[in-house]
Wavefront OBJ file of the C-alpha trace (Angstrom):
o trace
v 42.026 -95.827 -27.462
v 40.720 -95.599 -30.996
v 37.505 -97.263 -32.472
v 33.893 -96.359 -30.936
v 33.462 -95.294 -27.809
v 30.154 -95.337 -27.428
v 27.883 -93.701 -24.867
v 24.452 -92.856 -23.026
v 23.123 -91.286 -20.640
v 19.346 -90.911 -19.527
v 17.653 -87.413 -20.033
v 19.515 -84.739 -17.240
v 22.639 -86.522 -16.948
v 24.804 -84.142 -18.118
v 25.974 -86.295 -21.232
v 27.476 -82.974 -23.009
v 29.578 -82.353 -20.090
v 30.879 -85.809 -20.128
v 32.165 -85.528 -23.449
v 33.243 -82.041 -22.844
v 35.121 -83.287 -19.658
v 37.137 -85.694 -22.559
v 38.074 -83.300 -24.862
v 38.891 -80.550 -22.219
v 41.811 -83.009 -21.250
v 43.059 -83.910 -24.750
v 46.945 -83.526 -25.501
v 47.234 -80.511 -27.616
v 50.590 -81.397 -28.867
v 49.413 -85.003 -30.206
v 45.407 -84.372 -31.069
v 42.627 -82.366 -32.508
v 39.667 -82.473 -31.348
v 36.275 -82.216 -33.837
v 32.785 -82.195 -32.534
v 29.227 -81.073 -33.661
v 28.667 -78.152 -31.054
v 30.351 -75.722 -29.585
v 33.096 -75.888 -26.918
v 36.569 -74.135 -26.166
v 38.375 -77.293 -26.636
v 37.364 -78.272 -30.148
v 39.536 -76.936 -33.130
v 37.007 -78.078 -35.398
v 33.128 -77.648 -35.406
v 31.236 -79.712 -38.065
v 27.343 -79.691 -39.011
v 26.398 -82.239 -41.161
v 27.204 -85.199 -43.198
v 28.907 -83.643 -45.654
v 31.002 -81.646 -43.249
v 31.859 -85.183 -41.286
v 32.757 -86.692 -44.835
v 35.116 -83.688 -45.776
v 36.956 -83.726 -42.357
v 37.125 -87.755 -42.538
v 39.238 -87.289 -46.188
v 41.355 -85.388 -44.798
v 42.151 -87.353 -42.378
v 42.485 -90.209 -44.595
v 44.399 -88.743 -47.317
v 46.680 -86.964 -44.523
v 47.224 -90.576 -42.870
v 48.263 -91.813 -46.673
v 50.292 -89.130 -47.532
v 52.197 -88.431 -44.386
v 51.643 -91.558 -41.915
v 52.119 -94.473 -44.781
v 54.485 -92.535 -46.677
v 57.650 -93.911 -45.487
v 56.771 -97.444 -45.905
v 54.893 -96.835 -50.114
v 57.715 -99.467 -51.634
v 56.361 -102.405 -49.585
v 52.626 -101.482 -49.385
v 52.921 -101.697 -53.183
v 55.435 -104.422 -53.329
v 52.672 -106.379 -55.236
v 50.761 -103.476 -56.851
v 53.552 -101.801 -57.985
v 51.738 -100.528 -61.254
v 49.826 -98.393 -58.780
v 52.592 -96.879 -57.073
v 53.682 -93.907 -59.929
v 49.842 -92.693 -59.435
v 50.507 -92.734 -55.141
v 53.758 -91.028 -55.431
v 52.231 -88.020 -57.442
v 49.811 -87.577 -55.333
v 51.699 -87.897 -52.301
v 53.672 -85.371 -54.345
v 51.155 -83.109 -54.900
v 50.335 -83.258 -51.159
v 53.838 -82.538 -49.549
v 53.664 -79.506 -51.697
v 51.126 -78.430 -50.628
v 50.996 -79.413 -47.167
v 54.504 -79.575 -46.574
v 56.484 -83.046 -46.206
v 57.681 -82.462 -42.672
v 54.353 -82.711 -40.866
v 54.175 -84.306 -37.779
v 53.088 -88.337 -37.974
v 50.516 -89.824 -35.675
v 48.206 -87.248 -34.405
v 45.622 -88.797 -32.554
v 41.865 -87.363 -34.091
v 38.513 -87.020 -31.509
v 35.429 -86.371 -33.091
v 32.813 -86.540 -30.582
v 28.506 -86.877 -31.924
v 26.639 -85.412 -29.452
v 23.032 -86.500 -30.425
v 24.212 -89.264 -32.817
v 20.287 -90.090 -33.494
v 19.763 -87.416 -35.439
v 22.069 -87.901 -37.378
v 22.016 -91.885 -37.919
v 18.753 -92.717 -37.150
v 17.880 -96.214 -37.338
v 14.098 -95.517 -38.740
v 16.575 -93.571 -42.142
v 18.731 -96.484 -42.845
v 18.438 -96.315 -46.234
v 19.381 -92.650 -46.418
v 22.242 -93.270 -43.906
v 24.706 -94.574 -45.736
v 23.386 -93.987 -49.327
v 24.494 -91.813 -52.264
v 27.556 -89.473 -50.804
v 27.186 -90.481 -47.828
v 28.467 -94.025 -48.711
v 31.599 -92.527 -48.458
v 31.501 -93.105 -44.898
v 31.949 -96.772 -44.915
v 35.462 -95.813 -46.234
v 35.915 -94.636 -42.693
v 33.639 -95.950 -40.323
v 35.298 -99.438 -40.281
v 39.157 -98.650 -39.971
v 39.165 -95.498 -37.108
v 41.850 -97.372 -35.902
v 44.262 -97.367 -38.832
v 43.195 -93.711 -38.994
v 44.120 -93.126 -35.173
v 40.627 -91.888 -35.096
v 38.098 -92.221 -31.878
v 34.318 -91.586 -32.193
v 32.919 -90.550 -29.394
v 28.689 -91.336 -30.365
v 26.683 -90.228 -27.764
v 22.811 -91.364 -27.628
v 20.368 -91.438 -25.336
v 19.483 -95.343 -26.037
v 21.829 -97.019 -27.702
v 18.901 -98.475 -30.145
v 17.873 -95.172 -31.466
v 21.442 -95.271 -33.467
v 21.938 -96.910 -36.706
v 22.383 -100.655 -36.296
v 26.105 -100.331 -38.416
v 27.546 -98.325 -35.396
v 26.058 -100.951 -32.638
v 27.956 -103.274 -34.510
v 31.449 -101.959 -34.436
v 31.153 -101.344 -30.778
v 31.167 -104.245 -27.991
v 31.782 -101.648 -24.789
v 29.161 -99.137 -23.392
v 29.263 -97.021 -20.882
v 26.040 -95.578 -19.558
v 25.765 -92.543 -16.509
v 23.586 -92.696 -13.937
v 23.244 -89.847 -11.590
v 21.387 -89.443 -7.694
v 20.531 -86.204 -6.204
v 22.374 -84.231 -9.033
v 25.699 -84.275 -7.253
v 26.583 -87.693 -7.468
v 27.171 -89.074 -10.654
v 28.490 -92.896 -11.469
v 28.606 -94.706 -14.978
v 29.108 -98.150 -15.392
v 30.929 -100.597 -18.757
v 29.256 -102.792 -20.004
v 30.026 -105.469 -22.662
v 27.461 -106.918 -25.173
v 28.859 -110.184 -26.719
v 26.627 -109.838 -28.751
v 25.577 -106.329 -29.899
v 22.135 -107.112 -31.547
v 20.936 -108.422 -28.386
v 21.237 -105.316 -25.938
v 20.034 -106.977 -22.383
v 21.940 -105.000 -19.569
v 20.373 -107.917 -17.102
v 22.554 -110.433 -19.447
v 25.439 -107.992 -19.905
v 29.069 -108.343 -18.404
v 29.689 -105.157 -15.902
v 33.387 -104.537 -16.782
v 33.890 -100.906 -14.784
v 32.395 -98.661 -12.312
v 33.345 -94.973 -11.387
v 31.554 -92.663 -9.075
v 32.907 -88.891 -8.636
v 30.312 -85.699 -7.631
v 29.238 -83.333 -9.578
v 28.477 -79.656 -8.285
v 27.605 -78.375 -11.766
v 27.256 -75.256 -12.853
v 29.566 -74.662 -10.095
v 32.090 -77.424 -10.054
v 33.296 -78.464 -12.936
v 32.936 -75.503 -15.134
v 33.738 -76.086 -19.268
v 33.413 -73.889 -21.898
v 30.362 -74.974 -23.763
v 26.318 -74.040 -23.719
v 24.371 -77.077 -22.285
v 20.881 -75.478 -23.973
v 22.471 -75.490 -27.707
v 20.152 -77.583 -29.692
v 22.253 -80.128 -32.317
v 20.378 -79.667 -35.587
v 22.172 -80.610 -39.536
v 22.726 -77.180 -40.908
v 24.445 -75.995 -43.705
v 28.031 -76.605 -44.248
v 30.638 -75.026 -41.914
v 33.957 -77.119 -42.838
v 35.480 -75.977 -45.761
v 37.512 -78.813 -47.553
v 41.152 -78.877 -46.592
v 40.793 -76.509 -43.656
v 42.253 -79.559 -41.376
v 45.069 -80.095 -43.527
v 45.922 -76.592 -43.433
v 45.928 -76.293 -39.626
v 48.143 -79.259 -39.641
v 50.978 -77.744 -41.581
v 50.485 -74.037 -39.734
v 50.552 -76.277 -36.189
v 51.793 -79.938 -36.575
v 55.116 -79.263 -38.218
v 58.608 -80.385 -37.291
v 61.660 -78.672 -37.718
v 64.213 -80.246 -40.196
v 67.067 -78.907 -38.113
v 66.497 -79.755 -34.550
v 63.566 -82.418 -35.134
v 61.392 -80.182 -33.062
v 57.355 -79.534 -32.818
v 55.964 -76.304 -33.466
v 52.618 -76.263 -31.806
v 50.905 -72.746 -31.757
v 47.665 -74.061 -29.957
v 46.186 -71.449 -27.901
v 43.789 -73.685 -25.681
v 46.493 -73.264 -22.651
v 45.375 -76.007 -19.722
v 47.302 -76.187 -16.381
v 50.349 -78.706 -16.662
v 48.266 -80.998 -14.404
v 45.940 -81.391 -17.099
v 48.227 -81.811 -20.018
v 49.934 -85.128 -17.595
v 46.153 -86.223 -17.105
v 45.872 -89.906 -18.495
v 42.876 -90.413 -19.860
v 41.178 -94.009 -19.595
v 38.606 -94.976 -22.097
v 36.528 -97.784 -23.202
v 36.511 -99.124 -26.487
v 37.084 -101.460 -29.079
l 1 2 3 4 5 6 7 8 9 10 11 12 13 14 15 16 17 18 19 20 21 22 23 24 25 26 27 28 29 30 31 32 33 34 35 36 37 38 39 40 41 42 43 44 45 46 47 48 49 50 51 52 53 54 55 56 57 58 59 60 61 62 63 64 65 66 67 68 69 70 71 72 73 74 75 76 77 78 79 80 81 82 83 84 85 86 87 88 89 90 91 92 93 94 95 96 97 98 99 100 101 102 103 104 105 106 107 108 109 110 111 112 113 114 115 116 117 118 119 120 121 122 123 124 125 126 127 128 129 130 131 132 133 134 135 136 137 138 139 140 141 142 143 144 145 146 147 148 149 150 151 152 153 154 155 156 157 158 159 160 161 162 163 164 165 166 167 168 169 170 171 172 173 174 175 176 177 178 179 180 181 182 183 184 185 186 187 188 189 190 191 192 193 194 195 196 197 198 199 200 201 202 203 204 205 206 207 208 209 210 211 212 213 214 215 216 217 218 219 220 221 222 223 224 225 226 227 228 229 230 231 232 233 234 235 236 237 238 239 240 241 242 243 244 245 246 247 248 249 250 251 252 253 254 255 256 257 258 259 260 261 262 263 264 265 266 267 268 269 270 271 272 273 274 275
């Protein structure tokens, strides 16, 4: 699924692990996984805004350049005086980033602690000055094969442009630690955000032995905090065409990802909600 999956938990119901759980069982042939704190399962760690606007070009430009490529003459059938300026840069990038990289890779970038970063009570600094670049993004993950995973505690502590996109929710509950359910719900209408009014769509229930069973590679105590940049421009591009190539000769991936999961996991179908 690709769009916004967006979720909450109440304080103590081990929200990080949930999203750790989901990128744990990613395909490591087909995605890359991006997120804001630490884990063994990420490829990419980002910090602030400026490191999730970087990442997001790349993204974009790498679906132009390599995803869109093949069908330029009828995207520009009517704008075809704009086509000589796409072709040299799509030029430019298959130079640089080879032309054989592998189409459709599926991108997770998960938010732990969303709030901070969107905050509804900093609207205006949101989406303002570079960070308007976002809205480039924001509204087409699914062009860009792109989930979000936002995680708040209260949906209504996030920035009312994200509540928008999103129709599903899924919120955890938990009773005596070890038994943990979550149910989907869906808003109709997402400025109104009465669970008593809202349409229960799922329920799960598993246990939860944790820190014994399930164990994942993060730190639960790391505190999420904007920081100075750690995502150098291009760095996603580059792992692409070290990783993500195919081979002109037999038309096979080359996928040097070292996060090795038991087979069972790699043939785990994961089941999201989103829109």
């Amino acid at each position: 699924m690709n769009w916004f999956y967006i979720v909450m938990w109440e304080f103590w119901s081990w929200k990080t692990q949930n999203i750790t759980k989901y990128l744990k069982v990613y395909n490591p042939k087909k995605e890359i996984n991006i997120s804001n704190y630490y884990n063994w399962y990420s490829q990419f760690q980002i910090s602030n805004h400026t490191d999730l606007i970087n990442i997001l070009s790349d993204i974009y430009d790498y679906h132009q350049y390599i995803n869109l490529y093949e069908y330029r003459e009828k995207l520009y059938t009517h704008k075809k005086s704009k086509l000589p300026t796409y072709l040299e840069w799509a030029r430019l990038f298959h130079e640089k980033y080879w032309n054989n990289l592998q189409k459709n890779i599926k991108f997770n970038i998960a938010l732990d602690e969303a709030s901070i970063y969107f905050n509804p009570r900093d609207f205006k600094n949101n989406f303002w000055w570079e960070n308007v670049k976002l809205l480039d993004f924001i509204y087409q993950p699914r062009k860009l094969n792109l989930l979000f995973l936002v995680v708040v505690q209260n949906p209504l502590e996030l920035d009312v442009k994200f509540r928008r996109l999103a129709s599903y929710y899924r919120k955890y509950y938990k009773w005596f630690r070890i038994i943990r359910w979550h149910k989907d719900y869906y808003f109709p209408n997402p400025e109104e955000m009465d669970f008593e009014k809202a349409d229960i769509v799922g329920r799960w229930v598993n246990f939860n032995f944790y820190p014994l069973f399930p164990k994942y590679d993060y730190n639960t105590k790391e505190l999420i905090k904007p920081g100075e940049s750690i995502y150098n421009k291009w760095d996603l591009l580059k792992h692409l065409s070290n990783n993500f190539t195919v081979t002109k000769k037999r038309g096979k991936k080359l996928n040097f990802n070292f996060n090795f999961l038991p087979l069972w996991k790699l043939k785990y179908q994961k089941t999201i909600i989103g829109v």
